[in-house]
mmCIF file as gemmi writes it, N, C-alpha and C atoms, coordinates in Angstrom:
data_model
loop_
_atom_site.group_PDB
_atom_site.id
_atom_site.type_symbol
_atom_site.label_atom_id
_atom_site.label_alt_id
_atom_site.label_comp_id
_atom_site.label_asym_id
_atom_site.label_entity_id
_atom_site.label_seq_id
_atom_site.pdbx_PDB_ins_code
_atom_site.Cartn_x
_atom_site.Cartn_y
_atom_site.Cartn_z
_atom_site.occupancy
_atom_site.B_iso_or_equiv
_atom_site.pdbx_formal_charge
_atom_site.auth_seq_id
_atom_site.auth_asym_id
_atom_site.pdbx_PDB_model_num
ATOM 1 N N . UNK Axp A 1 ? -4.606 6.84 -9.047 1 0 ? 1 A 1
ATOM 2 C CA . UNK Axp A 1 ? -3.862 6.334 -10.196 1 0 ? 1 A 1
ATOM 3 C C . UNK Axp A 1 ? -3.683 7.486 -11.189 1 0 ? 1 A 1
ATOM 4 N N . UNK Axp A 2 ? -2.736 7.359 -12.119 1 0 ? 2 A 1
ATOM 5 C CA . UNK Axp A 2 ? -2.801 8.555 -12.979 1 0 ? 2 A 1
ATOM 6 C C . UNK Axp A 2 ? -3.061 8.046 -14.154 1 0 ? 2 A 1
ATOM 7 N N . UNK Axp A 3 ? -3.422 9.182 -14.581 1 0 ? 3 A 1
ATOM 8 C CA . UNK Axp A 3 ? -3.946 9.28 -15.753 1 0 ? 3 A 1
ATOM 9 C C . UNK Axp A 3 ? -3.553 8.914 -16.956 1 0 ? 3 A 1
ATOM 10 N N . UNK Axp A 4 ? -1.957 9.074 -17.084 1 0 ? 4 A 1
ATOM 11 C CA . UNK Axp A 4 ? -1.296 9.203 -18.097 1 0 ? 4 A 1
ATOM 12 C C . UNK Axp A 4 ? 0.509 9.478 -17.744 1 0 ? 4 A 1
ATOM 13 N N . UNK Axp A 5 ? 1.813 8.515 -18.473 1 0 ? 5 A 1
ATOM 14 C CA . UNK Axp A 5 ? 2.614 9.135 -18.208 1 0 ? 5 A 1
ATOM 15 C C . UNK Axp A 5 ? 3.017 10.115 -17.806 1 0 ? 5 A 1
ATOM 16 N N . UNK Axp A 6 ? 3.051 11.355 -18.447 1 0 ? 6 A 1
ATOM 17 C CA . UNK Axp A 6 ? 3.071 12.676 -17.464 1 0 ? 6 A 1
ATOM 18 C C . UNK Axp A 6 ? 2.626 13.265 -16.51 1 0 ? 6 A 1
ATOM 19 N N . UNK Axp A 7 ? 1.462 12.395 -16.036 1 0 ? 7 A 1
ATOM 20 C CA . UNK Axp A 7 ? 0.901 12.837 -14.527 1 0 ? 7 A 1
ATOM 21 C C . UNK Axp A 7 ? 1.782 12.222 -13.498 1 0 ? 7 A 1
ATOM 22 N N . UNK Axp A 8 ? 2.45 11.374 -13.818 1 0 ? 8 A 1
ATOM 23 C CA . UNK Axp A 8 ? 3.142 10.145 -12.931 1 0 ? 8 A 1
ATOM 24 C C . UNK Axp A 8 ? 4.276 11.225 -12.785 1 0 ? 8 A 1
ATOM 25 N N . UNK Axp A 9 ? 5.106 11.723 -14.103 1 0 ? 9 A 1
ATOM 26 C CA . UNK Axp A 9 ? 6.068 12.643 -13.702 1 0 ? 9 A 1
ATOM 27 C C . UNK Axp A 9 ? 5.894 14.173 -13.155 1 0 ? 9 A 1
ATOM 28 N N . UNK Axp A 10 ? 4.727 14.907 -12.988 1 0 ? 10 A 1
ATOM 29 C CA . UNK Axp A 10 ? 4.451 15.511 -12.509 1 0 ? 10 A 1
ATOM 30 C C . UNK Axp A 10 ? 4.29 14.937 -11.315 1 0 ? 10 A 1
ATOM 31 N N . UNK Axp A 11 ? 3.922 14.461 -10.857 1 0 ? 11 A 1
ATOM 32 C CA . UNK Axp A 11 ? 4.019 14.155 -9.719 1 0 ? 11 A 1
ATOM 33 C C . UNK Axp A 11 ? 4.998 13.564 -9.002 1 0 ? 11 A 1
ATOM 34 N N . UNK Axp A 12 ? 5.843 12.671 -9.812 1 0 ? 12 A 1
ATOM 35 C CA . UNK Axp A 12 ? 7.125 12.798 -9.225 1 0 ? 12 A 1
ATOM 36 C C . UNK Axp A 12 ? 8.365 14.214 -8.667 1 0 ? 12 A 1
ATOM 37 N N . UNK Axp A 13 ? 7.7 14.893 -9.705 1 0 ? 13 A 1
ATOM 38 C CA . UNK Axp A 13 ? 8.274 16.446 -9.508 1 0 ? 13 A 1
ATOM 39 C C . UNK Axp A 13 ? 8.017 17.031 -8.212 1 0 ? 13 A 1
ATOM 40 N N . UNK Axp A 14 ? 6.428 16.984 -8.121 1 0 ? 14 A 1
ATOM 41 C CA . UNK Axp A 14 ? 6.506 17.183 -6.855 1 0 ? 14 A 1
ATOM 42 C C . UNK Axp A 14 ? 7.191 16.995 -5.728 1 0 ? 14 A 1
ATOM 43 N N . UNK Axp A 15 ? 7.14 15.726 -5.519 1 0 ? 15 A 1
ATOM 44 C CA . UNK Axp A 15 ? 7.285 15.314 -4.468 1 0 ? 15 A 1
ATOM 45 C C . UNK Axp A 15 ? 9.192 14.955 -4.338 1 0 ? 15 A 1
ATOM 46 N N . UNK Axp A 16 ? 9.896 15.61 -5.605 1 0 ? 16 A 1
ATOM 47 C CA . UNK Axp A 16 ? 11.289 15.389 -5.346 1 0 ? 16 A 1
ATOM 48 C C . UNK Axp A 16 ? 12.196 14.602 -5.734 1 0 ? 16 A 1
ATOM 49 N N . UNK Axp A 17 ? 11.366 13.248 -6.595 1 0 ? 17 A 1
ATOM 50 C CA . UNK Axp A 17 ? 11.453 12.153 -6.787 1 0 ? 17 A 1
ATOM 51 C C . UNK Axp A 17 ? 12.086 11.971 -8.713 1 0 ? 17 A 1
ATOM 52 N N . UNK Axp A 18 ? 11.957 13.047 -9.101 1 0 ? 18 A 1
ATOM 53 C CA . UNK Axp A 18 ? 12.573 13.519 -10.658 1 0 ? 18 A 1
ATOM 54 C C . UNK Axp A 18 ? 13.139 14.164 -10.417 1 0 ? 18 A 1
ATOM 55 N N . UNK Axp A 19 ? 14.191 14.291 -11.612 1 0 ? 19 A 1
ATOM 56 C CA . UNK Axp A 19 ? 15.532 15.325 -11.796 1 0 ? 19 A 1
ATOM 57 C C . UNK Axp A 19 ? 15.469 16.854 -11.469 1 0 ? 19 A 1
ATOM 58 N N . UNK Axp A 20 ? 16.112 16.774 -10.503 1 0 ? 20 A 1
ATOM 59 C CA . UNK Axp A 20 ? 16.368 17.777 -9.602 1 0 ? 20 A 1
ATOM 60 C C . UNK Axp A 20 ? 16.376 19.049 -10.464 1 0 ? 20 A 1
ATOM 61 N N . UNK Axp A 21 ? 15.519 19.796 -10.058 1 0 ? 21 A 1
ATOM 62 C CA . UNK Axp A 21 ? 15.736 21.094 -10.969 1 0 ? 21 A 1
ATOM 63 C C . UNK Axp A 21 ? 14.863 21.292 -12.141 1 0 ? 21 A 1
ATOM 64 N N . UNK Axp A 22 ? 13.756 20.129 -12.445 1 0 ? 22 A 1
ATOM 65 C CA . UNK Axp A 22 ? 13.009 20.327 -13.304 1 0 ? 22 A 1
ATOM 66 C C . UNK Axp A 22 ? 11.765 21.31 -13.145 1 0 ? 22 A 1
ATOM 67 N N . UNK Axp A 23 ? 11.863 22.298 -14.332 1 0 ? 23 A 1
ATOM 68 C CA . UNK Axp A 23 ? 10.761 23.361 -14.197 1 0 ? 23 A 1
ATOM 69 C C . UNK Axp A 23 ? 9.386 23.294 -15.055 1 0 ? 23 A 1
ATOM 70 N N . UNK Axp A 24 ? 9.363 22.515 -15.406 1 0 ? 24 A 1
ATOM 71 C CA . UNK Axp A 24 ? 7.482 22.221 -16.53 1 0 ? 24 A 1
ATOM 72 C C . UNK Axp A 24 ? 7.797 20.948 -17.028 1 0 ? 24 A 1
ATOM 73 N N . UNK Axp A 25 ? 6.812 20.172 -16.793 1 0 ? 25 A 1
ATOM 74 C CA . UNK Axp A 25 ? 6.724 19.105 -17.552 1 0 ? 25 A 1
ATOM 75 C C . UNK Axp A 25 ? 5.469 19.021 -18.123 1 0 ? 25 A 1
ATOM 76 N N . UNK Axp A 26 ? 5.601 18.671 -19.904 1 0 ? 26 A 1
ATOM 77 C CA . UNK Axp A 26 ? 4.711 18.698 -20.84 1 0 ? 26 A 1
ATOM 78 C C . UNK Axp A 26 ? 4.458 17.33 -21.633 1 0 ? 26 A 1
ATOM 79 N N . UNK Axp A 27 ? 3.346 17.474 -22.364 1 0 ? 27 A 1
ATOM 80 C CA . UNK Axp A 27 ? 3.105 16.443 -23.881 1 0 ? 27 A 1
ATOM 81 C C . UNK Axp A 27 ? 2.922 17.06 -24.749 1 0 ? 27 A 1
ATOM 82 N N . UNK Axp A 28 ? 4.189 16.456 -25.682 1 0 ? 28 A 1
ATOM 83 C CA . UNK Axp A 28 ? 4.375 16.999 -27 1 0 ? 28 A 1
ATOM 84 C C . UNK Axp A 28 ? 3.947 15.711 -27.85 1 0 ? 28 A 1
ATOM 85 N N . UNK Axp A 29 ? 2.531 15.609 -28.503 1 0 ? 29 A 1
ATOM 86 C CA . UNK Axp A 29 ? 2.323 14.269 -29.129 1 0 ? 29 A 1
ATOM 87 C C . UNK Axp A 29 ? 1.885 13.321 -27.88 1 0 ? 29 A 1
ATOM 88 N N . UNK Axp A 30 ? 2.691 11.825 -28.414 1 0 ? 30 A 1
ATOM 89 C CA . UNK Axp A 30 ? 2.516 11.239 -26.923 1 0 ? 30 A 1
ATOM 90 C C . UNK Axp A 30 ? 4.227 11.148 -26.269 1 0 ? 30 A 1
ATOM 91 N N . UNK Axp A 31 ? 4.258 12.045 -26.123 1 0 ? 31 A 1
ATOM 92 C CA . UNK Axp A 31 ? 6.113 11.991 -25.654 1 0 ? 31 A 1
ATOM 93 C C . UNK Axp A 31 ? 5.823 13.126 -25.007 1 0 ? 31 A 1
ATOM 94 N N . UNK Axp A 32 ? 6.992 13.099 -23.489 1 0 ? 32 A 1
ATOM 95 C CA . UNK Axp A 32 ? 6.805 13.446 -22.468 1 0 ? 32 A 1
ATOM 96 C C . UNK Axp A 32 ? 8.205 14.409 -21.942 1 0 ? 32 A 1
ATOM 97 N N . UNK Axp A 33 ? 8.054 15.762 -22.029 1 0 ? 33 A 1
ATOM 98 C CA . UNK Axp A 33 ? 8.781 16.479 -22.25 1 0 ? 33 A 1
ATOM 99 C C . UNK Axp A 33 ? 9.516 17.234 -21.036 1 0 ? 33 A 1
ATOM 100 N N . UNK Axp A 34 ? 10.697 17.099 -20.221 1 0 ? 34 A 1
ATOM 101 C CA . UNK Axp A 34 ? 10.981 17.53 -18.661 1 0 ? 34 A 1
ATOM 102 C C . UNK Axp A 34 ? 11.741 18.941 -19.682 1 0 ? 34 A 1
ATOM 103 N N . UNK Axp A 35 ? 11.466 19.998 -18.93 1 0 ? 35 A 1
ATOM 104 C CA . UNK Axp A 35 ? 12.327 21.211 -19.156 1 0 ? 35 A 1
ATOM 105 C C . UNK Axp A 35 ? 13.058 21.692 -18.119 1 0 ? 35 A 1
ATOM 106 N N . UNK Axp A 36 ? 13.654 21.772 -17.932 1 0 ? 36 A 1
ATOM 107 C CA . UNK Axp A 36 ? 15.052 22.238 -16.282 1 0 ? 36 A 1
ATOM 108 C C . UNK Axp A 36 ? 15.184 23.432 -16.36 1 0 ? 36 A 1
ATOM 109 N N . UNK Axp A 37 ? 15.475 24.025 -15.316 1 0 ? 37 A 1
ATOM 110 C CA . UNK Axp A 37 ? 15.938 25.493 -15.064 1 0 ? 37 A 1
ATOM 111 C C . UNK Axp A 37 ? 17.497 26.128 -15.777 1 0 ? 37 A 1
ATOM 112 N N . UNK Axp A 38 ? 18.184 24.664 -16.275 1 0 ? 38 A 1
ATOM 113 C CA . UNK Axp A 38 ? 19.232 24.494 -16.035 1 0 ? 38 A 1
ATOM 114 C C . UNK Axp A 38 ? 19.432 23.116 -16.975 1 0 ? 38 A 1
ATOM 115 N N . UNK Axp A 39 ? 20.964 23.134 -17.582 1 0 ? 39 A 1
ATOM 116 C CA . UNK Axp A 39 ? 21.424 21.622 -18.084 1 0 ? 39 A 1
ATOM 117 C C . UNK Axp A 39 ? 20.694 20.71 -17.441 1 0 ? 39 A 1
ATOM 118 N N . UNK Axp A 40 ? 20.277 19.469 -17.721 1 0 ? 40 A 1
ATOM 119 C CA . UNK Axp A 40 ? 20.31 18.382 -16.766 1 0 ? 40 A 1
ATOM 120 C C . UNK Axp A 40 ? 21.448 17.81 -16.375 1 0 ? 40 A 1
ATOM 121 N N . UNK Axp A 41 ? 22.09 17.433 -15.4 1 0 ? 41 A 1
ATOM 122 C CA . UNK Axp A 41 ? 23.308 16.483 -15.518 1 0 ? 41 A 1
ATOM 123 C C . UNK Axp A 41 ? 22.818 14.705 -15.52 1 0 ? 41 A 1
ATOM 124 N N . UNK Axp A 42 ? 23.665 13.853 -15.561 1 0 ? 42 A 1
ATOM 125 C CA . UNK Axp A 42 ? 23.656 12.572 -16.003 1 0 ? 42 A 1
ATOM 126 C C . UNK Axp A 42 ? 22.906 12.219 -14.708 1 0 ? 42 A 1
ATOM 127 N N . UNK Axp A 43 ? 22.868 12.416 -13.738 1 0 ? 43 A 1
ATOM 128 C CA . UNK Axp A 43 ? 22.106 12.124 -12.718 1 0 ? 43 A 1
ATOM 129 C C . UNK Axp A 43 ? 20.507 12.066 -13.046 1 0 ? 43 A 1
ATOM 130 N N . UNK Axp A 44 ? 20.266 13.06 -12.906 1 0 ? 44 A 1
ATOM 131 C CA . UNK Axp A 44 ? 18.707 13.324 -13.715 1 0 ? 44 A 1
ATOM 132 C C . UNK Axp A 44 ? 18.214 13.146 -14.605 1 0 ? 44 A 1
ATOM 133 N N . UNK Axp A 45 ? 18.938 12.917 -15.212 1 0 ? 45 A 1
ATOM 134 C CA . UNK Axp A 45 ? 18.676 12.002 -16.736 1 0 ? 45 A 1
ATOM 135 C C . UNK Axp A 45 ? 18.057 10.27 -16.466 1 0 ? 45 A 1
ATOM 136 N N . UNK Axp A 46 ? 19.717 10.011 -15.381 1 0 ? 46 A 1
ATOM 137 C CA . UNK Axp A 46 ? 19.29 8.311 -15.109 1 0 ? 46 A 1
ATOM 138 C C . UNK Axp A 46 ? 17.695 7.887 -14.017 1 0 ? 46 A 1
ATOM 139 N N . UNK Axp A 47 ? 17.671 9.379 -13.486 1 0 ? 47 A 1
ATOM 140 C CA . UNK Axp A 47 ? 16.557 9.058 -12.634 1 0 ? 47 A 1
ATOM 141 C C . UNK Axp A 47 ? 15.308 8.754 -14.09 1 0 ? 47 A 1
ATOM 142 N N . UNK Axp A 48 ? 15.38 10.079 -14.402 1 0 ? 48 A 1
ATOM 143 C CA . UNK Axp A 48 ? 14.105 9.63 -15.227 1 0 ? 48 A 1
ATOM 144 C C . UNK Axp A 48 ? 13.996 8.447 -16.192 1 0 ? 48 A 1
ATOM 145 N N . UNK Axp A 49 ? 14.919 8.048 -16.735 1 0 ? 49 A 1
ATOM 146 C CA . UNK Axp A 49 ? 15.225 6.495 -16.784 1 0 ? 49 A 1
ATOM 147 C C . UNK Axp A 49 ? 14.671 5.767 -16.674 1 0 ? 49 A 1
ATOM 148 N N . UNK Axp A 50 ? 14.801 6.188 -15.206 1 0 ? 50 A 1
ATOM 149 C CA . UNK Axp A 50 ? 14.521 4.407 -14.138 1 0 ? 50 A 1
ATOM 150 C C . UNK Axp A 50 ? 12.784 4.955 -13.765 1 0 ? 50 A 1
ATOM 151 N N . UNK Axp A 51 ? 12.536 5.691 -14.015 1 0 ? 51 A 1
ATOM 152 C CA . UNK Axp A 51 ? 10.722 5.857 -14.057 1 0 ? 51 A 1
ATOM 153 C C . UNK Axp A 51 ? 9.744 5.127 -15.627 1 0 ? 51 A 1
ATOM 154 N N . UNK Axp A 52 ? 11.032 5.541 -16.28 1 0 ? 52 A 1
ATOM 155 C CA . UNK Axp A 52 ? 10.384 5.105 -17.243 1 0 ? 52 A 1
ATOM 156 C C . UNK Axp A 52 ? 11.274 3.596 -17.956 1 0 ? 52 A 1
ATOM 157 N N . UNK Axp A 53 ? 11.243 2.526 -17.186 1 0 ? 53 A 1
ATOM 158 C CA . UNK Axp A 53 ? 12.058 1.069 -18.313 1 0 ? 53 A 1
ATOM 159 C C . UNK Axp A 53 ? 11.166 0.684 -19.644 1 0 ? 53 A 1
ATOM 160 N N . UNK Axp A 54 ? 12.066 0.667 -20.27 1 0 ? 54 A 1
ATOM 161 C CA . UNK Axp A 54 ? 12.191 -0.086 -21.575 1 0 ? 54 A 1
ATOM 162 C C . UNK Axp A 54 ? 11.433 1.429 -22.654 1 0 ? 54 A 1
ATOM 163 N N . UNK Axp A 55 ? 11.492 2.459 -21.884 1 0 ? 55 A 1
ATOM 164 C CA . UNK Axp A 55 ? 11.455 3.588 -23.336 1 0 ? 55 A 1
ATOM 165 C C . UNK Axp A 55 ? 12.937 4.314 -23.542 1 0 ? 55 A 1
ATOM 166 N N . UNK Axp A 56 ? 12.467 5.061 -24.621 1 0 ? 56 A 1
ATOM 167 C CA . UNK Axp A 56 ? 13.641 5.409 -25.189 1 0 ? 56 A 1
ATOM 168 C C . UNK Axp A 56 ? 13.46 7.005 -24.31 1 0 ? 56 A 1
ATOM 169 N N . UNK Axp A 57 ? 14.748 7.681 -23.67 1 0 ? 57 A 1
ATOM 170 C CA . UNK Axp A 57 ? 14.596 8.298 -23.343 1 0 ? 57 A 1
ATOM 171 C C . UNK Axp A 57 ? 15.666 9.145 -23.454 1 0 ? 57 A 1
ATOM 172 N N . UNK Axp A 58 ? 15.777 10.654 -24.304 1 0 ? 58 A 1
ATOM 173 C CA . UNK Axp A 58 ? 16.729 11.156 -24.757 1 0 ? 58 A 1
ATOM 174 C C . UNK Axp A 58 ? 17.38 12.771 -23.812 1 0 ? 58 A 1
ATOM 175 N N . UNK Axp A 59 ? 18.107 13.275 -23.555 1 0 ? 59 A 1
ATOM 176 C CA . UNK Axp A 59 ? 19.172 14.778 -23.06 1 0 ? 59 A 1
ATOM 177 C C . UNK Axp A 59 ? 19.433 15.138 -24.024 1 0 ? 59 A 1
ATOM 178 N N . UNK Axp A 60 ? 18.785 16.606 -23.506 1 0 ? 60 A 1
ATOM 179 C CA . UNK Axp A 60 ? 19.604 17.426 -24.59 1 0 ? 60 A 1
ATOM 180 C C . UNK Axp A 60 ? 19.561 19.092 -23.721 1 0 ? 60 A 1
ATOM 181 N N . UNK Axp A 61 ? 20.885 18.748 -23.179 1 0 ? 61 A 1
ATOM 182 C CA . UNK Axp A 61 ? 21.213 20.135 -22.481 1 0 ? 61 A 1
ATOM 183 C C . UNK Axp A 61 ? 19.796 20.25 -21.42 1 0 ? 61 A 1
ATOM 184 N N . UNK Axp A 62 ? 18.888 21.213 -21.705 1 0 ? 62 A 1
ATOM 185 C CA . UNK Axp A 62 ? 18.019 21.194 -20.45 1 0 ? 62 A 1
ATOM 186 C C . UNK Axp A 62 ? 16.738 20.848 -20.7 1 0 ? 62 A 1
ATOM 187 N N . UNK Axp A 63 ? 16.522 19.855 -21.993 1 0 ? 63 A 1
ATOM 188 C CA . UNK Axp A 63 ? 15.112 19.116 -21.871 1 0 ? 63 A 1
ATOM 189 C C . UNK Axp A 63 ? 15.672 17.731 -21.903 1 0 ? 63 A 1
ATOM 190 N N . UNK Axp A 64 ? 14.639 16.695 -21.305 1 0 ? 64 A 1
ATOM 191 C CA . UNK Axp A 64 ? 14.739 15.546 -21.389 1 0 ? 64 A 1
ATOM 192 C C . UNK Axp A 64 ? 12.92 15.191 -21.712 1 0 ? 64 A 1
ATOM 193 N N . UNK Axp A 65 ? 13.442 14.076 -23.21 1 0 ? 65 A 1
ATOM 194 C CA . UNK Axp A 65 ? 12.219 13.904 -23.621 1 0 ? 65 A 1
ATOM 195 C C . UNK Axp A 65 ? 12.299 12.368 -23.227 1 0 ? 65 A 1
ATOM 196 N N . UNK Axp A 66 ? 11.136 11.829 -22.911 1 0 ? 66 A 1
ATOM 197 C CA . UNK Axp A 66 ? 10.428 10.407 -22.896 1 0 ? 66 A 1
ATOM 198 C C . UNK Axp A 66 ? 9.542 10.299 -24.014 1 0 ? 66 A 1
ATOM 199 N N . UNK Axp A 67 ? 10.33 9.291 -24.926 1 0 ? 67 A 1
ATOM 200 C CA . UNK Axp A 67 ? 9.768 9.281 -26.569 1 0 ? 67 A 1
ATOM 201 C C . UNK Axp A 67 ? 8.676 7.964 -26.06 1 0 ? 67 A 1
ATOM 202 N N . UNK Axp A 68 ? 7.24 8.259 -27.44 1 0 ? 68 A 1
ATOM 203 C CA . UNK Axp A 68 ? 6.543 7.216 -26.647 1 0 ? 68 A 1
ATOM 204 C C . UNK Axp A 68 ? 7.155 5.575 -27.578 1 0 ? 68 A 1
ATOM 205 N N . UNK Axp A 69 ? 6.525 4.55 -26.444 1 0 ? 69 A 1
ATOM 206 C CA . UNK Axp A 69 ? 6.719 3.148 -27.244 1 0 ? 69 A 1
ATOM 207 C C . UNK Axp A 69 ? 6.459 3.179 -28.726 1 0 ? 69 A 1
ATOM 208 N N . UNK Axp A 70 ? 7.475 1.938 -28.547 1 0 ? 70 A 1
ATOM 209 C CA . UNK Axp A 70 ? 7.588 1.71 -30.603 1 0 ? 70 A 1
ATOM 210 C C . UNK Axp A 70 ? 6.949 0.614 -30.788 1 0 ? 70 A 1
ATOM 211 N N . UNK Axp A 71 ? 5.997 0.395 -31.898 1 0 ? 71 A 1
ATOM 212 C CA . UNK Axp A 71 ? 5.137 -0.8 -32.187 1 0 ? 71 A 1
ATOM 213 C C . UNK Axp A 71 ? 6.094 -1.809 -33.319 1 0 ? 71 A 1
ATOM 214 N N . UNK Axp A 72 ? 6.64 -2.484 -33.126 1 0 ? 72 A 1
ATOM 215 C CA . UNK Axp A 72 ? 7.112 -2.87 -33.763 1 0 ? 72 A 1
ATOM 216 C C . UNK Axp A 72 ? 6.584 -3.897 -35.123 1 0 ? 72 A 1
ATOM 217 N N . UNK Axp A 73 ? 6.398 -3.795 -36.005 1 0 ? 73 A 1
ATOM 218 C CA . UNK Axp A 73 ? 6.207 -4.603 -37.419 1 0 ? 73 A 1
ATOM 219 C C . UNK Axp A 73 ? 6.811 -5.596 -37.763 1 0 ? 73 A 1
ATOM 220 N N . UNK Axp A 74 ? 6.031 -6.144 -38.523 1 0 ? 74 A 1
ATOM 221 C CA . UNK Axp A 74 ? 6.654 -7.506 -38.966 1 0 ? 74 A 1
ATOM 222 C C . UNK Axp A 74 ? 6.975 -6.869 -40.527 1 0 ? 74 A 1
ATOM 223 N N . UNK Axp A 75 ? 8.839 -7.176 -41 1 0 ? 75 A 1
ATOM 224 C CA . UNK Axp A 75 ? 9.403 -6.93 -41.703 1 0 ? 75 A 1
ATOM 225 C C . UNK Axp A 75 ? 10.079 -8.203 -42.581 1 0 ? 75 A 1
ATOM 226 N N . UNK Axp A 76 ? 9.475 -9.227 -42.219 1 0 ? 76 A 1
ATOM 227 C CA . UNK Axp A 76 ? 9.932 -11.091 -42.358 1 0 ? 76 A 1
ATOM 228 C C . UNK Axp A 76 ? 9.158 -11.669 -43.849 1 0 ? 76 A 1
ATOM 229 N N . UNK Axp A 77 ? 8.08 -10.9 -44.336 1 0 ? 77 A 1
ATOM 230 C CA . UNK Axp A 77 ? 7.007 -10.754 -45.234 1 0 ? 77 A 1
ATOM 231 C C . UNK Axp A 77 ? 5.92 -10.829 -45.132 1 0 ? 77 A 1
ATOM 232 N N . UNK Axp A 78 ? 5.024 -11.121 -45.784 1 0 ? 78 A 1
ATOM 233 C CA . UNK Axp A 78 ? 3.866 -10.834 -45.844 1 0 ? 78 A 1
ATOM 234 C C . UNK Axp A 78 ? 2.901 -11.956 -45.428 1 0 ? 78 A 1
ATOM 235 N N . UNK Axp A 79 ? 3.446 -13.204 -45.422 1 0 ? 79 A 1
ATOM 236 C CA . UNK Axp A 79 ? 3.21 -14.427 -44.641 1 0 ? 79 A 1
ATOM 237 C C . UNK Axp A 79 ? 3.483 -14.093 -43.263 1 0 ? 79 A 1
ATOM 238 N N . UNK Axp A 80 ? 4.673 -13.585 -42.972 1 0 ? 80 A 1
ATOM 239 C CA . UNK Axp A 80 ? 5.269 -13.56 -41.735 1 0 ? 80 A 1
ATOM 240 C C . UNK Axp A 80 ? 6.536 -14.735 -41.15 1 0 ? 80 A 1
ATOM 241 N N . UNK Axp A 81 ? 6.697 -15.14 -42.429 1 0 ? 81 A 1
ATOM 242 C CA . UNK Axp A 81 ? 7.688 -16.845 -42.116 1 0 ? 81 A 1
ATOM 243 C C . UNK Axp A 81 ? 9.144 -16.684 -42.603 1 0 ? 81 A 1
ATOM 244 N N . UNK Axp A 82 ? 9.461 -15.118 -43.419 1 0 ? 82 A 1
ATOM 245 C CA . UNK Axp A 82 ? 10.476 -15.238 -44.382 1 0 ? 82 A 1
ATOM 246 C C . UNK Axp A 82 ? 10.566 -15.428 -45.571 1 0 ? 82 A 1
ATOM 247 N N . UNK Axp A 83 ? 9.721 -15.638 -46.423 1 0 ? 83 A 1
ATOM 248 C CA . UNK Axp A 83 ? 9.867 -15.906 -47.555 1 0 ? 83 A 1
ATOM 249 C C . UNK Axp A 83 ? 9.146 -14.996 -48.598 1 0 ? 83 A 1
């Protein structure tokens, strides 16, 4: 089992299974950082995607970051009912 998001994508790296062409994958914080040799194209982008559902996951030319989950707050008041 791994350890931690980025072991999962390291190891997807390995084995071929992440965006083609990726050269280091890091943690910056708890967000998960692919660096490419190269642009990513939209391909490799959607793979890593689909490793990671329901995070936010951003391109930018030749890093692709996996931002970590958002905790979301209650903004309704201080009861929690609206009022």
């Amino acid at each position: 089992m791994y350890r931690c998001a980025a072991d999962r994508c390291r190891a997807a790296r390995r084995s071929g299974d992440v965006a083609n062409g990726t050269r280091d994958v890091s943690l910056l914080g708890n967000a998960i950082v692919l660096t490419g040799r190269r642009d990513y194209d939209l391909d490799g982008f959607a793979e890593v995607r689909d490793l990671f559902p329901g995070r936010h996951v951003t391109l930018d030319g030749d890093v692709i970051t996996v931002w970590p989950p958002t905790q979301h707050t209650d903004h309704t008041g201080e009861d929690g009912d609206g009022r």
